[in-house]
C-alpha positions in Angstrom: 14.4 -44.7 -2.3 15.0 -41.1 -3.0 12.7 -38.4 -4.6 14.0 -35.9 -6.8 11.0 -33.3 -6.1 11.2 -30.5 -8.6 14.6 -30.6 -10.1 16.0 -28.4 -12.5 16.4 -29.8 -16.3 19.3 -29.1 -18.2 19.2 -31.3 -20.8 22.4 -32.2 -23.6 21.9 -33.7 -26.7 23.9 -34.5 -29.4 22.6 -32.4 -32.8 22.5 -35.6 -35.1 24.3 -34.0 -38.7 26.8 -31.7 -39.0 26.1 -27.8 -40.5 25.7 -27.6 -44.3 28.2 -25.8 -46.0 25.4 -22.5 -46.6 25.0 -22.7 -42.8 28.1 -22.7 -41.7 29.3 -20.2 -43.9 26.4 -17.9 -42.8 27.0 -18.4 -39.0 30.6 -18.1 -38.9 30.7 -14.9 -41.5 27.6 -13.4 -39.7 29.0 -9.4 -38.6 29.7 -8.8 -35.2 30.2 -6.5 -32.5 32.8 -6.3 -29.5 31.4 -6.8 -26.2 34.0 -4.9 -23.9 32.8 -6.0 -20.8 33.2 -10.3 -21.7 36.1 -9.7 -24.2 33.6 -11.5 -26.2 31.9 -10.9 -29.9 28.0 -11.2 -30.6 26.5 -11.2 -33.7 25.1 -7.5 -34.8 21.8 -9.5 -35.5 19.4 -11.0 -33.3 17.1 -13.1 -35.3 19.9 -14.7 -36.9 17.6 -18.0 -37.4 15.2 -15.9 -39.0 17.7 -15.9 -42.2 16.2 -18.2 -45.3 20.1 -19.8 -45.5 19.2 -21.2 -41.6 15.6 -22.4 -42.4 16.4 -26.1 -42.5 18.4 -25.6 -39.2 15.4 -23.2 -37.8 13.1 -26.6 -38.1 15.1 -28.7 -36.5 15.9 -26.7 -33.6 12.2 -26.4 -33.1 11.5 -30.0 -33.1 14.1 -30.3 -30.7 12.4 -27.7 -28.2 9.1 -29.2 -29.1 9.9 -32.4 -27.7 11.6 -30.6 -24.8 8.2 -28.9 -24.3 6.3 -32.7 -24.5 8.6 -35.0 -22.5 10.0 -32.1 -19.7 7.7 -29.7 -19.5 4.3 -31.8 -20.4 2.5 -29.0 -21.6 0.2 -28.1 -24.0 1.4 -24.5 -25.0 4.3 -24.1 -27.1 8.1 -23.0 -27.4 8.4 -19.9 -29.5 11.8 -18.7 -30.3 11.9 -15.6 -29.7 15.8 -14.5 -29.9 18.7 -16.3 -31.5 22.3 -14.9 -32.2 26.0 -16.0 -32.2 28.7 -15.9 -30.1 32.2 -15.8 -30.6 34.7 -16.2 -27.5 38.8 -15.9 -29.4 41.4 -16.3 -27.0 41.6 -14.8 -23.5 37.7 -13.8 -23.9 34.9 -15.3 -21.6 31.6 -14.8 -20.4 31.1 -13.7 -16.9 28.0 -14.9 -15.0 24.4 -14.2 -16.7 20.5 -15.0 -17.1 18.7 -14.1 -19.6 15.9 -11.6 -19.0 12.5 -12.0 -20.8 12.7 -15.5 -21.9 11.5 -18.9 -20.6 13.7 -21.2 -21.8 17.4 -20.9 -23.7 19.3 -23.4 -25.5 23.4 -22.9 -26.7 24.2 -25.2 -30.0 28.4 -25.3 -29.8 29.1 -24.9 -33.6 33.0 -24.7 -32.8 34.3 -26.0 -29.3 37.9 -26.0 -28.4 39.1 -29.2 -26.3 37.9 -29.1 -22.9 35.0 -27.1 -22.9 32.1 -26.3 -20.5 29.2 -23.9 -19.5 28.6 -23.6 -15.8 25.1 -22.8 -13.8 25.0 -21.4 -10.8 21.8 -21.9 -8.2 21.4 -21.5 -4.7 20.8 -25.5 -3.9 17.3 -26.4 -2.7 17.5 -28.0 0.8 19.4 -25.2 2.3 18.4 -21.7 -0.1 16.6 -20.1 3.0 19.8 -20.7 5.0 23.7 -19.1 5.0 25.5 -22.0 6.6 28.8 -22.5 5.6 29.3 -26.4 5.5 32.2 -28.4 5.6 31.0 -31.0 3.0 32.6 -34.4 2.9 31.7 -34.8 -0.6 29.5 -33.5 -3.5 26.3 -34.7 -4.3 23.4 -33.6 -6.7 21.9 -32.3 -3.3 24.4 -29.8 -2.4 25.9 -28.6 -5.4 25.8 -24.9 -5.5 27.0 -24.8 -9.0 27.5 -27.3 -11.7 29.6 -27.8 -14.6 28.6 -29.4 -18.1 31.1 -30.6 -20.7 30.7 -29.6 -24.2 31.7 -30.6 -27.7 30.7 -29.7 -31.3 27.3 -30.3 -32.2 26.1 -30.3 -29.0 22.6 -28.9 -27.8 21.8 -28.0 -23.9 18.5 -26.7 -23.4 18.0 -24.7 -19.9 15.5 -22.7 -17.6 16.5 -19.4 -19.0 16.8 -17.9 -15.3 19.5 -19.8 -13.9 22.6 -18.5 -13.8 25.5 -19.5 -15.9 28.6 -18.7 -17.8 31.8 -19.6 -19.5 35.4 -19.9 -18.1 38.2 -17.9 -20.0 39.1 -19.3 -23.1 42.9 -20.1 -23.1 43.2 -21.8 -26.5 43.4 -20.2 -30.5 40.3 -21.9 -31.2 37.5 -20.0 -31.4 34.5 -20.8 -28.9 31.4 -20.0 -31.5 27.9 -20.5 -30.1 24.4 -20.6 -31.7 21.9 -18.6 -28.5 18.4 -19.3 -28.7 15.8 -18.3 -26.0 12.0 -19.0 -26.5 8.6 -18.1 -24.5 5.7 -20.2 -24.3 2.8 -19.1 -26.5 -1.0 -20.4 -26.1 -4.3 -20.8 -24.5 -3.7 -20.8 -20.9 -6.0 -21.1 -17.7 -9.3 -22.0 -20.2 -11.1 -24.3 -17.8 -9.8 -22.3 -14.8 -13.2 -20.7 -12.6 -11.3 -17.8 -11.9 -10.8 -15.2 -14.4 -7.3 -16.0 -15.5 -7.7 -16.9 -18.6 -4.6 -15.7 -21.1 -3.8 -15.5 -24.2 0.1 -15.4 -25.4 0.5 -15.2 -29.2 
C-alpha cells in the first residue's frame, strides 16, 4: 500500500456550458496590452470578472472554487478572488516560467485552445528536494517527476497552489491560445479557539 502524504492538487474540470454570446464577446474584445518579454497579450484590466456582462460566469467560477475549498482544502475560510484577467498567446508567443505573487490559489479557464495544448508545473520533487543528485531514472513515476505536463482543451478549468511554478510552451499554430486567470486568497476567522494569541482576521 502506498501513502500519498501531502501531495500537491492540481485539479481539471470540465466547465459544463459553453460561454454566452455577451461573454464571449466581452472576453475576446476586452483591450489589451503587449507583454514584450512572453510575446504574449494581457488584458489592460485586472478585475475583468468584476464586469456586470461576466456576473453569471463570476458565480459559477466561485462555486467551483468553493467546492475546491470544501473537498481539497477542508476548510472553513473561504476563496476570494482577488485578480482575474485574460490572456492572449497568437502565434510564436508563450509564457516563460512563473508563480504568482500574493495569491493562494489560481485557476486558468481555456476559452480558446488550439489542438494539442498544455500548461506545465514545475516543483522540486519531495523525496529528494534537500538533495542535488543527478539520477539515471529508469522510468517516471508520480514520485520523481520534477515537472509535469497537463493537457488542455476548451472549457476546461485547472485550479492550482498559486506558488508552483508553471508555464506554457510556444504556440506554433494560427489559433489563438486565450485564457481566463483567476487567483484568490483565503478570507475568514482564523486561529479562534487557538490559546495562543493568533487569532486573525482576513476580510
Amino acid at each position: 500500500m502506498i501513502y500519498n502524504y501531502q501531495p500537491i492538487p492540481i485539479v481539471k474540470i470540465k466547465f459544463n456550458r459553453s460561454l454566452l454570446p455577451e461573454e464571449k464577446n466581452f472576453l475576446f474584445s476586452c483591450p489589451m496590452q503587449y507583454i514584450e518579454e512572453n510575446n504574449n497579450y494581457f488584458s489592460n484590466d485586472y478585475s475583468i470578472l468584476s464586469n456586470s456582462s461576466l456576473k453569471l460566469l463570476r458565480l459559477e467560477i466561485e462555486k467551483i472554487l468553493d467546492q475546491y475549498r470544501q473537498d481539497i482544502l477542508g476548510i472553513s475560510q473561504n476563496l476570494k478572488i482577488t485578480q482575474s484577467w485574460v490572456t492572449k498567446t497568437t502565434k510564436n508567443g508563450w509564457h516563460s516560467v512563473h508563480d504568482h505573487p500574493n495569491s493562494m490559489f489560481s485557476c486558468v479557464m481555456y476559452l480558446q485552445t488550439p489542438p494539442h495544448s498544455s500548461i506545465r508545473f514545475e516543483n522540486k520533487n519531495s523525496i529528494f528536494k534537500n538533495f542535488n543528485f543527478k539520477f539515471n531514472h529508469t522510468k517516471q513515476t508520480e514520485y520523481n517527476m520534477d515537472n509535469f505536463e497537463l493537457n488542455v482543451d476548451n472549457m476546461d478549468i485547472v485550479i492550482f497552489p498559486s506558488w508552483i511554478n508553471h508555464s506554457v510552451d510556444v504556440n506554433t499554430t494560427n489559433i489563438d491560445r486565450v485564457v481566463l486567470g483567476i487567483n484568490a486568497f483565503v478570507f475568514g476567522e482564523f486561529g479562534e479557539n487557538a490559546a495562543y494569541p493568533m487569532q486573525l482576521t482576513l476580510q
